[in-house]
C-alpha positions in Angstrom: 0.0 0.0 0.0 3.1 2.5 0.7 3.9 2.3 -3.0 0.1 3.6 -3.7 0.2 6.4 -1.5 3.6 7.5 -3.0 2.4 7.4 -6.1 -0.7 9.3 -5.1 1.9 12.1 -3.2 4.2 12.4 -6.6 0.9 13.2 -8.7 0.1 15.8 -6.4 3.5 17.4 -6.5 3.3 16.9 -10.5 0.1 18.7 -10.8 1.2 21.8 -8.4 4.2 22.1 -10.6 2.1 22.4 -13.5 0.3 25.8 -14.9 -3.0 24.0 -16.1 -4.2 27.5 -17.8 -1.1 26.5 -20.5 -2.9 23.5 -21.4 -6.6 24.4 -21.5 -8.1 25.4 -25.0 -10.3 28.0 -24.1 -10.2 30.0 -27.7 -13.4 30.0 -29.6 -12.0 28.4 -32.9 -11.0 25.2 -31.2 -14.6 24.2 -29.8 -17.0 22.7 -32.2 -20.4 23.7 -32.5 -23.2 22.7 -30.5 -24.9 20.8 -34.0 -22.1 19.0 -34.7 -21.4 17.7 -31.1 -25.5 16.8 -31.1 -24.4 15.1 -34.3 -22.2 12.9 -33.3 -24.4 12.1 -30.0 -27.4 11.2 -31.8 -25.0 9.5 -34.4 -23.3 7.4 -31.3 -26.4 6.4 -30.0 -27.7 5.4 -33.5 -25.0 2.8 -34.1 -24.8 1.5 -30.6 -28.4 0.4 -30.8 -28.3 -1.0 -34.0 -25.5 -3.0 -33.0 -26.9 -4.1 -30.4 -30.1 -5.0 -32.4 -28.1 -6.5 -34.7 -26.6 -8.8 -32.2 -29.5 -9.8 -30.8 -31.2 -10.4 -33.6 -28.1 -12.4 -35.4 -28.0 -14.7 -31.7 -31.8 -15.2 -32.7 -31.4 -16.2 -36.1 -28.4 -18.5 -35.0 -30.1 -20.5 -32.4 -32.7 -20.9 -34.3 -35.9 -18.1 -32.9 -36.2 -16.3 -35.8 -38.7 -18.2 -37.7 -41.5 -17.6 -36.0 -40.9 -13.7 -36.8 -41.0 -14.5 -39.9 -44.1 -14.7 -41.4 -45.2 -17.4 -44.0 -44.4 -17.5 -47.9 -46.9 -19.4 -49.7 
C-alpha cells in the first residue's frame, strides 16, 4: 500500500508544478459547434443500438428463434 500512496503524493506534486491554464483550450475556434457535437451524440447512440439489435437479432437467427418472426411465404 506505501507504493500507492507514494504514487498518489508524486501526482500531487506533479500537478502543483504544473500551470494548467497553459494547457486548456479556451479560444473559440477550437470548440465545435453545439450541431455537430448533437451530431455525433445522436450518431453514437444510432450505431450503438443498432448494433446491439443486430446482435441480438443475429444470436436469434443462429439459435434458431427467428422463424416464428417470420411470417409465412406461400
Amino acid at each position: 500500500m506505501c507504493c500507492v500512496w507514494t504514487f498518489a503524493e508524486l501526482v500531487t506534486e506533479q500537478e502543483k508544478q504544473m500551470p494548467l491554464e497553459k494547457y486548456q483550450i479556451d479560444e473559440p475556434h477550437y470548440r465545435r459547434s453545439f450541431t455537430a457535437r448533437f451530431f455525433d451524440g445522436v450518431l453514437c447512440g444510432y450505431l450503438f443500438c443498432a448494433a446491439t439489435f443486430g446482435s441480438v437479432v443475429g444470436a436469434l437467427w443462429a439459435t434458431g428463434y427467428l422463424e416464428m418472426w417470420i411470417p409465412p411465404q406461400f
